[in-house]
C-alpha positions, 0 to 999 in steps of 0.5 A: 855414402855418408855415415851420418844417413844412417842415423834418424834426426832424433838420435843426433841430441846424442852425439854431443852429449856422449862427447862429453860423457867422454871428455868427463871420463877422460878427465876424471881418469875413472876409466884407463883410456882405451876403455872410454870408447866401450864405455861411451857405446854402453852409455849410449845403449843405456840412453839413447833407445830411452830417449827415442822412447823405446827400448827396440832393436832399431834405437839400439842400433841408433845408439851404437850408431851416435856412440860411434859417431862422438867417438870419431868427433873425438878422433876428428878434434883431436887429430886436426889439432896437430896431435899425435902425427 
C-alpha cells in the first residue's frame, strides 16, 4: 500500500512548498533542528485546509499527510546523498 493513495490531488502543490519552508528554517537557523518537523506539520495545518478551501477534519488530515511526506522527501534526499551512514 502506498502512503501517497492516501493523499487527494489537490494536497500534493503542498509537498514541495512545505519542502522549502523546511530548507528555509533549516538555513536560517530559526528553529534548532530537530524542531523543523513540528514546525513544517503547523504550517501545513495553518495552509493547506485553506488552500483545499476549507478548514474541515478532512484537509487537516491532508495536511498532516503532505507535512509527513516533505518530511520524508527531505529524509529520501538526504540519505541518498551519502549522508550520514
Amino acid at each position: 500500500m502506498d502512503f501517497l493513495e492516501f493523499v487527494i490531488e489537490e494536497a500534493l502543490i503542498m509537498v514541495p512548498v512545505l519542502y522549502f519552508l523546511g530548507y528555509v528554517l533549516k538555513n536560517t537557523n530559526l528553529l534548532n533542528d530537530k524542531y523543523i518537523p513540528i514546525a513544517i506539520t503547523l504550517l501545513s495545518i495553518g495552509i493547506t485546509p485553506a488552500v483545499l478551501g476549507a478548514y474541515s477534519p478532512d484537509n487537516i488530515v491532508q495536511a498532516i499527510l503532505v507535512a509527513a511526506a516533505a518530511v520524508f522527501t527531505n529524509q529520501v534526499i538526504k540519505q541518498t546523498k551519502g549522508g550520514r551512514k
